[in-house]
C-alpha positions in Angstrom: -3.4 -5.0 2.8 -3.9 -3.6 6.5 -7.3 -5.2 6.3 -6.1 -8.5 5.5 -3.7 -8.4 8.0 -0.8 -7.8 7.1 2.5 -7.1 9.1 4.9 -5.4 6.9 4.4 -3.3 4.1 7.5 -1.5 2.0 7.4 0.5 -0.6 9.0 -0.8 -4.0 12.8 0.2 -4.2 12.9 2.2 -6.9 9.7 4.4 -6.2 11.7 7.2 -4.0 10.7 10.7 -4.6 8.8 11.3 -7.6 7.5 14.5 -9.1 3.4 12.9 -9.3 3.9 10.8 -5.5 6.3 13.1 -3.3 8.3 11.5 -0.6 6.8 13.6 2.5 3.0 13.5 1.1 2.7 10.1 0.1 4.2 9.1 3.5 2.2 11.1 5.6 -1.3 9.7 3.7 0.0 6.2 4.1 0.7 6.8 7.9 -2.8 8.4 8.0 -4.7 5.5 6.5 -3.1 2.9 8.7 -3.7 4.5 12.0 -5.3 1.8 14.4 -3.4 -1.0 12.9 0.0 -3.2 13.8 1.1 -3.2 10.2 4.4 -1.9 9.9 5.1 0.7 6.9 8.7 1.1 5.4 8.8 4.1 2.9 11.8 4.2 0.4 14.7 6.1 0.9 17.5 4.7 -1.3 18.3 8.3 -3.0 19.8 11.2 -1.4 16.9 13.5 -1.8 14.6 13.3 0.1 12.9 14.4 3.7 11.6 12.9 7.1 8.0 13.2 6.6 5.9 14.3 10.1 4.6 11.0 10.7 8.6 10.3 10.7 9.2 6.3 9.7 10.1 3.6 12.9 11.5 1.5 9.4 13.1 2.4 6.0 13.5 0.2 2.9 17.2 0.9 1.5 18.3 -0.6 -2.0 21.9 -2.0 -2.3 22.1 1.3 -5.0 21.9 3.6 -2.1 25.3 2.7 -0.9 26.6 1.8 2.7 27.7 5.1 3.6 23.8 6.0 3.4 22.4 2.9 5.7 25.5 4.1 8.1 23.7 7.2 8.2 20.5 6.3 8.0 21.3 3.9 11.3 23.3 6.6 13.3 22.0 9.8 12.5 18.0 8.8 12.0 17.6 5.8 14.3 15.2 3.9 12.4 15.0 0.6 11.4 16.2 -0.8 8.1 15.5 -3.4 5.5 17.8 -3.9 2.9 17.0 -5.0 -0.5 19.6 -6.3 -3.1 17.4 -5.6 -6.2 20.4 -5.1 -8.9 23.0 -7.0 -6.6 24.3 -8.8 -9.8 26.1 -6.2 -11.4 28.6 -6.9 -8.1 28.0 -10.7 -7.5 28.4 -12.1 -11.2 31.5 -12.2 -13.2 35.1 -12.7 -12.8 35.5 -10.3 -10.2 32.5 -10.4 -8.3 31.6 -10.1 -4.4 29.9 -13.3 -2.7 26.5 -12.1 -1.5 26.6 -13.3 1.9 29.4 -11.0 2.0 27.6 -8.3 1.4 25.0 -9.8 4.3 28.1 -10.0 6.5 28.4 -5.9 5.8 24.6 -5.4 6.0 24.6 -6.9 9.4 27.6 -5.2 10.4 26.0 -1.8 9.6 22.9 -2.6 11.8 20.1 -3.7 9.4 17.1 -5.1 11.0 15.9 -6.8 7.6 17.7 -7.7 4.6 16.2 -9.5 1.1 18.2 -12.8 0.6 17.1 -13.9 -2.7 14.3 -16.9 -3.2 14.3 -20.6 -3.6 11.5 -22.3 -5.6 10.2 -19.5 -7.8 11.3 -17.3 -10.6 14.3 -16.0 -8.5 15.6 -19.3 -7.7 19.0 -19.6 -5.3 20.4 -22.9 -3.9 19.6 -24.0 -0.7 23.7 -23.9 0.4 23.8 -20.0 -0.9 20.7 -19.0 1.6 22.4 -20.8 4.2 25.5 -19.7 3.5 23.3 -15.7 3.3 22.0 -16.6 6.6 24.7 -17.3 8.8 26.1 -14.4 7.4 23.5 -12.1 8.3 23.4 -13.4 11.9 20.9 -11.5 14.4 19.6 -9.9 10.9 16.1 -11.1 9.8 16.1 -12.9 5.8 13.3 -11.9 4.0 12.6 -14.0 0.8 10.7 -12.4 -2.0 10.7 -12.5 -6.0 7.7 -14.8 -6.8 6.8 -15.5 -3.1 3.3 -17.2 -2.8 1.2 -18.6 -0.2 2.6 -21.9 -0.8 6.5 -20.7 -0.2 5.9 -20.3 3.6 5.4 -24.2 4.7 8.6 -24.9 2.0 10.8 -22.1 3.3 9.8 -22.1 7.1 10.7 -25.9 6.7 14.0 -25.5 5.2 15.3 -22.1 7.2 13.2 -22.6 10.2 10.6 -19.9 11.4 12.7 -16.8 12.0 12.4 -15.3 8.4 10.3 -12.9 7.0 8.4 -13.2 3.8 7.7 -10.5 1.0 4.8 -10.4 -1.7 3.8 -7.8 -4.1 2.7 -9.6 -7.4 0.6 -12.2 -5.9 -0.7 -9.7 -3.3 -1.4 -7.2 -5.8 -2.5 -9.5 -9.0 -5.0 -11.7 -6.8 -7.7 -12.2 -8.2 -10.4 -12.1 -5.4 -8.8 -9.0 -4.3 -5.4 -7.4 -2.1 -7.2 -8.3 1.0 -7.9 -12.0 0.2 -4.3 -12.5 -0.7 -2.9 -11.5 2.3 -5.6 -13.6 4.2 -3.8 -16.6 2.6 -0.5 -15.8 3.5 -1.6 -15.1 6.9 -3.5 -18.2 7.5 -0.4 -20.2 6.0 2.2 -17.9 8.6 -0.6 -18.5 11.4 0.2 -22.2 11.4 3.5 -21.3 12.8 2.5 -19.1 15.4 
């Protein structure tokens, strides 16, 4: 991915700490192989259990699962930077007595998140254009991030409908390409270049 060129790189929300990939030595190798590049790396830290690794992360991927009080802590006791992912936000923002999700971004931004996941228009996750809006303004200085299907051609549709201060996320079309990880995210960066 670094190869490619990519800027941002987070783990998958629910890999945490597991017993075959611990927390502190999977971090350290990843911070190890990307030495000499930009790319940023946010390892997962939605459970309870785990430690800062010695190549201690500038960013942290938090699921909404984690709870608030965790990102609070994670904000004023750690000082890192955080993206927030609502993977499993429909248990709270379905059904007769369910929470708007931009009020949830309201809360995210309000705890200090850097990045938060807004959802998708145009693939298999597919919100309404008035719902990201509504998402966006409610995240204010915090950065959207689209994901759930995302491809090369998302970035001309979404930069042309929410402008160019968004962030885009890809693993199944940067991981399934066919000609390769590093291909992939040569698309998506000659597609983002155009903006630049």
């Amino acid at each position: 991915m670094a190869d490619g060129g990519i800027d941002f790189i987070k783990e998958d929300e629910i890999l945490n700490f597991q017993e075959w990939c611990p927390f502190e030595e999977r971090v350290n190798k990843v911070y190890e192989t990307l030495e000499g590049y930009k790319t940023i790396y946010a390892p997962c830290v939605t459970s309870d259990d785990f430690r800062m690794p010695l190549y201690r992360p500038k960013v942290v991927h938090l699921n909404i699962w984690c709870g608030f009080g965790h990102i609070n802590i994670m904000r004023k006791h750690f000082g890192v930077g955080l993206f927030f992912q609502k993977s499993g936000d429909k248990v709270m923002t379905t059904g007769p007595y369910s929470i708007d999700y931009s009020v949830i971004c309201k809360l995210v931004n309000l705890l200090g998140c850097d990045f938060a996941h807004i959802g998708m228009v145009g693939s298999y996750l597919n919100d309404s254009v008035s719902s990201i809006e509504a998402r966006i303004k409610a995240l204010g200085n915090t950065i959207p991030s689209f994901s759930c299907g995302a491809t090369p051609e998302h970035v001309s549709k979404l930069v042309d409908m929410f402008g160019t201060d968004i962030m885009i996320t890809s693993g199944g079309y940067i991981n399934g390409h066919k000609k390769g990880i590093s291909c992939a995210v040569r698309e998506f960066r000659k597609k983002s270049d155009e903006y630049l």
